[in-house]
C-alpha positions as CSV (number, residue, x, y, z in Angstrom):
1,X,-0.7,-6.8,-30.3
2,X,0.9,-10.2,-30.1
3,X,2.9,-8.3,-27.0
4,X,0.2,-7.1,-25.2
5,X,-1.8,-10.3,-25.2
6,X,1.4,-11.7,-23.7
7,X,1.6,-9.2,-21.0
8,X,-1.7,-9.8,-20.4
9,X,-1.8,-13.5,-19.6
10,X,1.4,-13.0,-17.6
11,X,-0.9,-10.6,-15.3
12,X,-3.3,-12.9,-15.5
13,X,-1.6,-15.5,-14.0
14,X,-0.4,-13.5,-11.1
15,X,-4.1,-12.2,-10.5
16,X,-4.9,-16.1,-9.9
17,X,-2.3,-16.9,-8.3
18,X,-3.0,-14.0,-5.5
19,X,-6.7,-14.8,-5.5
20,X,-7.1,-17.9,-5.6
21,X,-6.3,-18.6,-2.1
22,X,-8.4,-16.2,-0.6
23,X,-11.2,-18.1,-2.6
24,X,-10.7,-21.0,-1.4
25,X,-10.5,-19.9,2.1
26,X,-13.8,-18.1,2.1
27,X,-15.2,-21.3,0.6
28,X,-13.9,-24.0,3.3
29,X,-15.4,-21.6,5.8
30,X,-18.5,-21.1,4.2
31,X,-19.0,-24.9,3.5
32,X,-17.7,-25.8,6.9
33,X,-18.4,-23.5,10.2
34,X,-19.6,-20.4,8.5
35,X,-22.6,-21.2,5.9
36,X,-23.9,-17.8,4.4
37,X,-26.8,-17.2,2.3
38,X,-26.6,-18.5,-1.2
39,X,-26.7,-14.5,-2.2
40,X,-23.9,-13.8,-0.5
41,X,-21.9,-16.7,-1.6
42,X,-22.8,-15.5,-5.7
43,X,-22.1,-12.5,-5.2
44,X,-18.6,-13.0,-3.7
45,X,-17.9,-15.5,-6.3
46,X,-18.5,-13.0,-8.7
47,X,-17.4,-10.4,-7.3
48,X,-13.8,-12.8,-7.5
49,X,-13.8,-13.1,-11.3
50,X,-14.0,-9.1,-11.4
51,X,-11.2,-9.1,-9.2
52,X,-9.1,-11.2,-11.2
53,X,-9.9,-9.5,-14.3
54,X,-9.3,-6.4,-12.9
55,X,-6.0,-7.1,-11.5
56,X,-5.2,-8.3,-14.7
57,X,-5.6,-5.1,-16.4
58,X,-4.6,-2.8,-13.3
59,X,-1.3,-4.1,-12.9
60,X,-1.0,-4.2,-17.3
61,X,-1.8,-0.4,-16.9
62,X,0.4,0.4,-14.2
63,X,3.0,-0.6,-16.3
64,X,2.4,1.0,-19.1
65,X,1.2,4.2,-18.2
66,X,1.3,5.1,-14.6
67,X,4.8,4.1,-14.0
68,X,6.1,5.8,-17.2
69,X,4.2,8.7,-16.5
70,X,5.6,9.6,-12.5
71,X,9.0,8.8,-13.7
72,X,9.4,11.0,-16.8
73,X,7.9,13.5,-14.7
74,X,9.9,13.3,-12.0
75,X,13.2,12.9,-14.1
76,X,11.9,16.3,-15.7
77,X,11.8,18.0,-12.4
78,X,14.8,17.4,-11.1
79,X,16.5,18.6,-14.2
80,X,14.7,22.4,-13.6
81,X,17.1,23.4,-10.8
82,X,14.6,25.5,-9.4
83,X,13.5,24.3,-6.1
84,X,10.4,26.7,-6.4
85,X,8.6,25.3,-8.6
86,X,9.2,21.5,-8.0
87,X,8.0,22.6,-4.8
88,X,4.5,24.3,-6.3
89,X,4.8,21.2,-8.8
90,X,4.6,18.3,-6.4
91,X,2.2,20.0,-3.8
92,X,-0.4,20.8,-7.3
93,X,0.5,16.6,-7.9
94,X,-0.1,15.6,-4.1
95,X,-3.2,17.6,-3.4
96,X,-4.7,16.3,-7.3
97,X,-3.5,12.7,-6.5
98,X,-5.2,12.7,-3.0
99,X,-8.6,14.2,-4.0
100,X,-9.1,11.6,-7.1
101,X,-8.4,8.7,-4.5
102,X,-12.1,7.2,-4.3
103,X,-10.7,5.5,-1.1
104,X,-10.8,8.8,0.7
105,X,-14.4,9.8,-0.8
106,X,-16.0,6.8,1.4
107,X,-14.0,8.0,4.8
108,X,-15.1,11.6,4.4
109,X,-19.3,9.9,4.4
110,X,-18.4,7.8,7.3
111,X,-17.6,11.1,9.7
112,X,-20.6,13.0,9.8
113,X,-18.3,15.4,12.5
114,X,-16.5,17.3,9.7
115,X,-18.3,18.5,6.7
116,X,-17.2,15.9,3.9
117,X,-15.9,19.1,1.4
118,X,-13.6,20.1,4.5
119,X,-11.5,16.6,5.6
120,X,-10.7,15.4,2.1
121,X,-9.6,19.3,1.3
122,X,-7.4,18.9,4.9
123,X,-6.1,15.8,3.4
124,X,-5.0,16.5,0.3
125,X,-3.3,19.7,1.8
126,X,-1.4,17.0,4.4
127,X,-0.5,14.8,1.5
128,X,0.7,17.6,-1.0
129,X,2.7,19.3,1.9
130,X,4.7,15.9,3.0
131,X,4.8,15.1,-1.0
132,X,6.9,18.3,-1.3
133,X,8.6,17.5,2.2
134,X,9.4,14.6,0.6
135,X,10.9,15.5,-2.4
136,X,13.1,18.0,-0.7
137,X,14.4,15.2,1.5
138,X,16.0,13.8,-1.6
139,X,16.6,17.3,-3.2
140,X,18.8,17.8,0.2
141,X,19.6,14.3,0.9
142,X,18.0,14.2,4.4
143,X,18.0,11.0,6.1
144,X,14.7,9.5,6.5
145,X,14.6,7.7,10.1
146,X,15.2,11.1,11.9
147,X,12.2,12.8,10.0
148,X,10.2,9.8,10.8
149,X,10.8,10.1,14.7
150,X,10.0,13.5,14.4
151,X,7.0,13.3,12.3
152,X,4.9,10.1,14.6
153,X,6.2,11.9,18.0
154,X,4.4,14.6,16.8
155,X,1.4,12.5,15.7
156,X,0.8,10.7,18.6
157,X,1.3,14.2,20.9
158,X,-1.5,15.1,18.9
159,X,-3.5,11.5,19.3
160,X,-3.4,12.2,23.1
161,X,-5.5,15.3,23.0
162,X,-8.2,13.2,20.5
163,X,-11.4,12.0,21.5
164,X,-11.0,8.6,21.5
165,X,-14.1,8.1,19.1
166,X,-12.2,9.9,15.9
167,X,-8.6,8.3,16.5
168,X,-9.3,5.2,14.3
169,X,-10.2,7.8,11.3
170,X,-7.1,9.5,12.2
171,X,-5.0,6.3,11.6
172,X,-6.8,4.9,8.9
173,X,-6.8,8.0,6.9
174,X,-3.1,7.5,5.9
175,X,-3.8,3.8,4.4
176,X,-7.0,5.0,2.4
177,X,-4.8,7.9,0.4
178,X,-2.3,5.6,-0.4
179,X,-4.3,3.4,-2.6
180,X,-4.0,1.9,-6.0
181,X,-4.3,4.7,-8.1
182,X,-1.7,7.0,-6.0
183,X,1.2,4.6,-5.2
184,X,2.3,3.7,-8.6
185,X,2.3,7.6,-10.0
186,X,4.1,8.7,-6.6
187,X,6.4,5.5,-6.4
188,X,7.6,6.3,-10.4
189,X,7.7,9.3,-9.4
190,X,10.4,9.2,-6.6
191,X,12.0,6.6,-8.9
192,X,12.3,9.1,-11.6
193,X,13.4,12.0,-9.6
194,X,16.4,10.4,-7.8
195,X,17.5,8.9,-11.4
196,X,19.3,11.5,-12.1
197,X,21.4,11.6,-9.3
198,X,24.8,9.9,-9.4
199,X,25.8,9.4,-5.5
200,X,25.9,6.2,-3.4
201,X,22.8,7.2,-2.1
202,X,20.4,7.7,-4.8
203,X,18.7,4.3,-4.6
204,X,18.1,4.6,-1.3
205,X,16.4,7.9,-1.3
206,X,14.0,6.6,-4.5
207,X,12.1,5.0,-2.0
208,X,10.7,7.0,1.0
209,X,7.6,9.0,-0.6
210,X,4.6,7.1,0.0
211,X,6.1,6.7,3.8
212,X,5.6,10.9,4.2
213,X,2.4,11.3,2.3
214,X,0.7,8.4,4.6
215,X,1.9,10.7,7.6
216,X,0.1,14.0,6.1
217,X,-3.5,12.7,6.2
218,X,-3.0,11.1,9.7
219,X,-1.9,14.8,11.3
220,X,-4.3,16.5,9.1
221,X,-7.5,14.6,10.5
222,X,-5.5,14.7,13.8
223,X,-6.0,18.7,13.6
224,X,-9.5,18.6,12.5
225,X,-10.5,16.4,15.5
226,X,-8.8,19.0,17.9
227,X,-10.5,21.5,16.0
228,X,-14.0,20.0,15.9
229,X,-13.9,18.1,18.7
230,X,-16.1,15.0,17.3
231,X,-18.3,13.2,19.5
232,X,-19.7,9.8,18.9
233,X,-18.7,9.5,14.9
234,X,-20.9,7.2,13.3
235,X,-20.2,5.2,10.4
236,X,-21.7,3.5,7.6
237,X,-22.9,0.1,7.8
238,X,-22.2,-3.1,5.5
239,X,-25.4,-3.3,2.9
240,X,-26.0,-6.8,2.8
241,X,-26.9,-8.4,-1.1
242,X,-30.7,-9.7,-0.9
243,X,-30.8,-11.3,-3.9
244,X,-33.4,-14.5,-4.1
245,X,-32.9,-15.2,-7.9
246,X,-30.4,-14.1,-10.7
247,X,-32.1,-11.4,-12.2
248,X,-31.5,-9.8,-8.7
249,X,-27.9,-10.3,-8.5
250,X,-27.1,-9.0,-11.7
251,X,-28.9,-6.0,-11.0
252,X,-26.4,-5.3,-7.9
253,X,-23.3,-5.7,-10.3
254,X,-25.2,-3.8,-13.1
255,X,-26.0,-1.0,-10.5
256,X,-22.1,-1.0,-8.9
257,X,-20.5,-0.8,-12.4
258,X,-22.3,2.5,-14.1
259,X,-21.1,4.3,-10.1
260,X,-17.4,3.5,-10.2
261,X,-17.1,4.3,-14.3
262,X,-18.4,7.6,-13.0
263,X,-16.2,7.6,-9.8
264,X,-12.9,6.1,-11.5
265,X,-13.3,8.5,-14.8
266,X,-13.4,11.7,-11.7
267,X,-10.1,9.4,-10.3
268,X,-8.4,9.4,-13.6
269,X,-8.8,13.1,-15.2
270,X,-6.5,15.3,-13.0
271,X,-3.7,12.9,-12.9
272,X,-4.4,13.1,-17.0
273,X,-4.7,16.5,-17.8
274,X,-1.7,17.2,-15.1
275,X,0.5,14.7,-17.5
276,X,-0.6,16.1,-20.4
277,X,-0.1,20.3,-19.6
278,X,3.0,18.6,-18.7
279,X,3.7,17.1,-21.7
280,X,3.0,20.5,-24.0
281,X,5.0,22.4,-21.9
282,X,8.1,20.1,-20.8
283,X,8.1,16.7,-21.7
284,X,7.5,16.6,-25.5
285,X,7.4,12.8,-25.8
286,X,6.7,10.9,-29.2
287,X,4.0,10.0,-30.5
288,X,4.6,6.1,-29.9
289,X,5.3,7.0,-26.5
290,X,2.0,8.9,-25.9
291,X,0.1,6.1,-28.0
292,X,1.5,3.3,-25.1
293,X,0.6,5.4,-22.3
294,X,-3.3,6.0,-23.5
295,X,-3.8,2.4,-23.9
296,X,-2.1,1.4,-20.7
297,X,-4.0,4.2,-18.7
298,X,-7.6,2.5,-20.6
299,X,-6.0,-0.3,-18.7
300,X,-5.6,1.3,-15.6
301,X,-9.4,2.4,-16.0
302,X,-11.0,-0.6,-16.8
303,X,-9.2,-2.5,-14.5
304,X,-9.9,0.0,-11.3
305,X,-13.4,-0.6,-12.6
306,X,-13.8,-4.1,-12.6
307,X,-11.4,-4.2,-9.5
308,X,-13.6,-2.0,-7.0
309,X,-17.0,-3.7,-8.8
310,X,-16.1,-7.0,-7.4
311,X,-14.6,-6.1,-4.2
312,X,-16.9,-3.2,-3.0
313,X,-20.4,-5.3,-3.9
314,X,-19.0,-9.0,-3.6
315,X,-16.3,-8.9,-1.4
316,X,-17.7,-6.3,1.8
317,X,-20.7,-8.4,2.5
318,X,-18.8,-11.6,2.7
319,X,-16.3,-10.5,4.7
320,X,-19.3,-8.8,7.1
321,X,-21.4,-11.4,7.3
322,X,-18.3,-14.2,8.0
323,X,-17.2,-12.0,10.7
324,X,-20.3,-12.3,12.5
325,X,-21.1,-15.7,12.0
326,X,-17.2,-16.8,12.9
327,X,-17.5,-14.3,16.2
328,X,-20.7,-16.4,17.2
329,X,-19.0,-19.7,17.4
330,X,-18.6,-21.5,20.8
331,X,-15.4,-20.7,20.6
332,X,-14.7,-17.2,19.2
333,X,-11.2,-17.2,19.5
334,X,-11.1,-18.9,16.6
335,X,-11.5,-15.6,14.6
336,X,-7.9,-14.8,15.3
337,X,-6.1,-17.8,13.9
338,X,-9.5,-17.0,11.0
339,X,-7.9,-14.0,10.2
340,X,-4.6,-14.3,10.6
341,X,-5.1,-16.9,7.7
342,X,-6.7,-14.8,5.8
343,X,-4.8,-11.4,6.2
344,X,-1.6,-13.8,4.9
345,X,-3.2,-14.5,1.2
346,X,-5.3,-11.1,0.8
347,X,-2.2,-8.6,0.8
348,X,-1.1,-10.4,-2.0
349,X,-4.6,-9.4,-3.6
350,X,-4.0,-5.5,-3.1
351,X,-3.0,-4.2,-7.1
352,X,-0.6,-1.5,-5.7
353,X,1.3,-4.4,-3.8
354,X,2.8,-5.9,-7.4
355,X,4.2,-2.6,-8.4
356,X,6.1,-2.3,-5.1
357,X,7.8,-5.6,-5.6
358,X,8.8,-5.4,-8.9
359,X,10.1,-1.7,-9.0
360,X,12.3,-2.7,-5.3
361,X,13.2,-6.0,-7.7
362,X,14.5,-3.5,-10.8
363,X,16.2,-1.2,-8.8
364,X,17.8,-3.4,-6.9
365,X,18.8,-5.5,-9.4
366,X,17.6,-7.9,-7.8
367,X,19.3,-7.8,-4.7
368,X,16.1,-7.4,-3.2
369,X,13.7,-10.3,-4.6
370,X,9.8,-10.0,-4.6
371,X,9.0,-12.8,-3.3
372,X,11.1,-12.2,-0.2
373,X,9.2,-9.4,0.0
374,X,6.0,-10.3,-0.7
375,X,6.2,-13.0,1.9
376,X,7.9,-10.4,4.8
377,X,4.1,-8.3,3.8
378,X,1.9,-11.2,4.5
379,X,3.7,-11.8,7.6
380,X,2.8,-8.6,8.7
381,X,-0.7,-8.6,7.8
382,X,-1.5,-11.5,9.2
383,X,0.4,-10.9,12.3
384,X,-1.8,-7.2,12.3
385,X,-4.9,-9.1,11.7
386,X,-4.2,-11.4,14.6
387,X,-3.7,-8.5,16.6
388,X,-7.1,-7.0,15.5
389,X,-9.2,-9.5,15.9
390,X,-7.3,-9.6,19.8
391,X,-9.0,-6.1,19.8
392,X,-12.3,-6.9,18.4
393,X,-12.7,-9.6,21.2
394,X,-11.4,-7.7,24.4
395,X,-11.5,-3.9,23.7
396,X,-8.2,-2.7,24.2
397,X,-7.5,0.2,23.0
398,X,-5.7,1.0,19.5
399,X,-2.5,2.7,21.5
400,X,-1.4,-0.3,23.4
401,X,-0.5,-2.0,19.6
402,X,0.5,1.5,17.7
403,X,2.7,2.8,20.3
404,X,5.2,-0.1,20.6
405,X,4.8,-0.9,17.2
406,X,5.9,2.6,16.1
407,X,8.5,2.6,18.4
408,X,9.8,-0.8,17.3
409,X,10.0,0.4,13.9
410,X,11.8,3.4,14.1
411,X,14.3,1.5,16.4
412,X,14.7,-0.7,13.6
413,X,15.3,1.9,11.0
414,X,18.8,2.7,12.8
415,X,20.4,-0.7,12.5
416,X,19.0,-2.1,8.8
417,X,20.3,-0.8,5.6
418,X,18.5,2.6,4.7
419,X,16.8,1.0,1.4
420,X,14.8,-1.3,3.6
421,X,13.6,1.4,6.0
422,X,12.0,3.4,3.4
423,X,10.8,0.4,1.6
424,X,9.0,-0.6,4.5
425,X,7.8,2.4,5.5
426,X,6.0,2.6,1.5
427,X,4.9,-1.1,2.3
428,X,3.0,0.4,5.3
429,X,0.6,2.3,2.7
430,X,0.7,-0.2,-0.2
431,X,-0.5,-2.9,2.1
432,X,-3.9,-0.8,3.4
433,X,-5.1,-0.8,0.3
434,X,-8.8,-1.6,-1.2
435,X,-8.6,-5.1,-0.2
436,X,-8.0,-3.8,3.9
437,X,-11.3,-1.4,3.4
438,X,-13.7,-3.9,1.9
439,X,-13.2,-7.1,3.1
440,X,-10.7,-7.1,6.2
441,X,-12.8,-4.0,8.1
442,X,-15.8,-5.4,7.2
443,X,-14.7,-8.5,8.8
444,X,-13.7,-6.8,11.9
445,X,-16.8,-4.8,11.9
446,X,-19.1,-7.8,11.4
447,X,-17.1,-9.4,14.1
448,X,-17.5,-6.6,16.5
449,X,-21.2,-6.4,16.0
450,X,-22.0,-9.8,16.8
451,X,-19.6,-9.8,20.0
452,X,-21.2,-6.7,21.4
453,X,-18.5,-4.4,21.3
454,X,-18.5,-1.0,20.0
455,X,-17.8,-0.6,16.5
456,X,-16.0,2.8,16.3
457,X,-13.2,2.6,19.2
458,X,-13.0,-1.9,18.7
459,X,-13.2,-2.6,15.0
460,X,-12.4,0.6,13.3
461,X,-7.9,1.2,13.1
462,X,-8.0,-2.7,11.0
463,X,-6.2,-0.3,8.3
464,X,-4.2,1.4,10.6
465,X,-3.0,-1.5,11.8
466,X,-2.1,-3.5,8.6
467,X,-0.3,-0.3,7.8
468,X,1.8,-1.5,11.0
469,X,3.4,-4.5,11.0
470,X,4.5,-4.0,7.7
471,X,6.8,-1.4,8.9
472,X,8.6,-4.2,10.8
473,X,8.8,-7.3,9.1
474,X,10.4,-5.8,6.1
475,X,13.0,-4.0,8.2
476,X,13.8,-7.2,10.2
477,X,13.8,-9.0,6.2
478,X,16.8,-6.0,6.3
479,X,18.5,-7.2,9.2
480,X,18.6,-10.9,7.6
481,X,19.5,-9.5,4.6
482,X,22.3,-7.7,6.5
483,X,23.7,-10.7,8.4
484,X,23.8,-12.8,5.4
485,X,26.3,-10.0,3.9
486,X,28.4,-9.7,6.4
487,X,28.6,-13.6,6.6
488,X,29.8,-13.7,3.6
489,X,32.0,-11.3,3.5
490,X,33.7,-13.2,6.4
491,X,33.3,-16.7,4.9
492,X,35.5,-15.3,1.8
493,X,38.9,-16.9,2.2
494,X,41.9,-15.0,2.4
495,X,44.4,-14.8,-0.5
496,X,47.6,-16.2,1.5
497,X,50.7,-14.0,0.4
498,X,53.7,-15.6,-1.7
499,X,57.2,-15.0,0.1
500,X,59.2,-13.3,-1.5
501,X,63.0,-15.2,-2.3
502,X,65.7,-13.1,-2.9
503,X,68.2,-14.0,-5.6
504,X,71.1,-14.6,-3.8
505,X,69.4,-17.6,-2.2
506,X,69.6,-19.8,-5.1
507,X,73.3,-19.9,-5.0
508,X,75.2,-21.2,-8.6
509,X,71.9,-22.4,-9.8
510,X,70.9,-21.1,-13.7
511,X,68.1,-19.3,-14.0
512,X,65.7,-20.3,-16.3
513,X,63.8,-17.9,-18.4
514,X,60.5,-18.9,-19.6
């Protein structure tokens, strides 16, 4: 118990320190050139302190249960030798994962084009068929930068025959799978099933699966837009708290929490029962083992809970209502510095972002530090925020940033060590987490409204876009990393060789023996 309560403050003190700052950035503005309504304000303070807790007990039950529970797994398929049925296996896993993700649940309401039933089912087909892809990659030892130039050539083939209205769902798909409750399992997972492998390049292929699953839901939705050729997709706007007293802003929070216990317990149960049919058939762990991993996945639960409480009811409407009131100013352009600000503190807020860092930190032994990371991530949010908020004001179109940025990454991924390219490539998806959807879009979306642009081709592709830069600043974090090695290398002196005398040359001179 002692242990636990241990872990816990240590979580703790990471939850503070990651969102803290976006507190007290949200306050200077809102006591400065922002004021919002004292409801707002309550609720997002609020809505913080579930945050925090929830981090707290997210990242506790990450660590205890979701992490064991995709390695062990994925140690257990590799050892099967049959390339059948870890094929069946991880598409089962990916399409189970995918549907439980409540991330995807509030993207299939906002495109009223495509029965709901039918996009998150073409989804979580897309992310079980690139998990397998995935996992046969490393089965076969495939590099990864050639199947990424394939793969977004093909995507953005696809993006040109689009309607322009349904692109940003297109893009933004492949952040919203990858959220907290998918990237840990699938991360241990690919962890777990290169472990086993002995060659140079085991390490490197670990990493890599969350890059393939984000490209899955992109092409899937990429299809269904070709197929159902949607026409002015609508989407659902920010609820804003009206609360005059207290009574009334607890009954918001009281009214969020009962909806995601219902939506987080739906989340939780395949990934469950999938571990546990596993566990009678194959696994057979002990029961201390079992015993860690039930209290750490009541962690993972009450955590996701408290978590998407505080964002979703205190965190959307402040980040809406900021948006417009910053976009309003006499100068307006000061909502790009705004949110480049921002976007820097509130990646560190995402829970999936933690357990990236400190399973590149363990496997690299270091060699790879988290907070190197960590800082090469807010770099690219911000920079992708930034970019955004460029968007929001003028209109240009999403291509003009995805394109080169794309292009620029893959580049990239020729000259940097291979780790980094599939780390970076994962960070893409860990970074569009909860924290992009319900504060950052919001933001953008208030933003938008208030400017007069349109909503659905200006505002919407935020995720998309935070899923970007990422991509890039990690790699180029590679090339540093890269340059710094091969200095040293050259900086090592040379060990200057000894002549050799012969004998003879001493002349009548004794020998002395030592």
């Amino acid at each position: 118990m002692k242990l636990y309560e241990t872990k816990l403050l240590e979580k703790l003190k990471e939850s503070l320190g990651a969102v803290l700052p976006i507190i007290g950035i949200v306050l200077a503005l809102c006591f400065t050139i922002a004021p919002v309504p004292p409801g707002i304000l309550l609720a997002f303070i609020i809505g913080a302190v579930l945050l925090i807790v929830g981090m707290m007990f997210f990242a506790l039950g990450a660590e205890m249960a979701m992490t064991p529970m995709g390695g062990r797994i994925g140690t257990r398929l590799t050892q099967t030798n049959r390339a059948g049925i870890v094929a069946l296996l991880c598409f089962i896993l990916g399409f189970i994962i995918t549907i439980s993700e409540p991330d995807l649940q509030v993207l299939a309401e906002q495109v009223p084009a495509v029965p709901n039933h039918m996009l998150i089912m073409a989804v979580a087909v897309g992310v079980g068929i690139f998990l397998v892809a995935a996992v046969l990659r490393m089965l076969f030892r495939i590099a990864l930068p050639p199947m990424l130039v394939f793969l977004y050539l093909v995507v953005f083939i696809l993006a040109v025959f689009v309607p322009e209205n349904f692109l940003a769902v297109a893009f933004d798909s492949g952040g919203v799978t990858t959220g907290p409750m998918t990237v840990p399992f699938i991360m241990a997972f690919g962890i777990g099933f290169s472990a086993v492998r002995s060659d140079k390049h085991a390490e490197n292929d670990s990493f890599g699966l969350v890059a393939l699953c984000s490209v899955g839901p992109i092409l899937a939705v990429l299809i269904l837009g070709l197929i159902y050729h949607p026409e002015g997709s609508s989407y659902a706007q920010t609820m804003l708290p009206d609360a005059d007293n207290s009574v009334e802003l607890w009954n918001l929070f009281s009214a969020g929490i009962p909806h995601y216990m219902k939506e987080m317990m739906i989340s939780l149960l395949p990934i469950v029962l999938f571990f546990l049919v596993f566990q009678v058939i194959s696994l057979h762990l002990k029961k201390k083992v079992l015993l860690k991993i039930t209290i750490g996945i009541f962690y993972t639960y009450l955590g996701l809970v408290l978590f998407l409480t505080g964002v979703n009811v205190g965190f959307m409407p402040a980040g809406n209502y900021l948006g417009q009131i910053i976009a309003e100013l006499s100068y307006p352009w000061l909502i790009i510095p705004i949110g480049m600000i921002i976007g820097y503190f509130i990646v560190k807020a995402e829970p999936a972002v933690y357990v990236l860092m400190e399973q590149v930190e363990e496997l690299t032994s270091g060699a790879i530090s988290g907070k190197a990371m960590g800082r090469s991530l807010s770099i690219g949010v911000a920079i992708s925020l930034g970019l955004a908020m460029v968007r929001v004001l003028t209109g240009i179109s999403i291509f003009w940033f995805l394109v080169p940025g794309y292009v620029c990454a893959i580049v990239l991924s020729f000259f940097v060590p291979k780790i980094f390219t599939a780390i970076a490539f994962d960070s893409g998806g860990v970074a569009s987490g909860p924290m992009t959807a319900t504060f950052l879009l919001p933001f953008a979306m208030g933003a938008c409204q208030a400017s007069g642009g349109n909503i659905v081709t200006d505002a919407f592709g935020v995720v998309a876009m935070v899923a970007m830069t990422p991509l890039i600043t990690i790699q180029v974090l590679g090339a540093i990393y890269r340059m710094q090695e091969l200095r040293a290398e050259a900086d090592i002196p040379e060990v200057e060789e000894i002549p050799i005398i012969p004998l003879e040359n001493f002349g009548d001179y004794d020998i002395i023996e030592l």
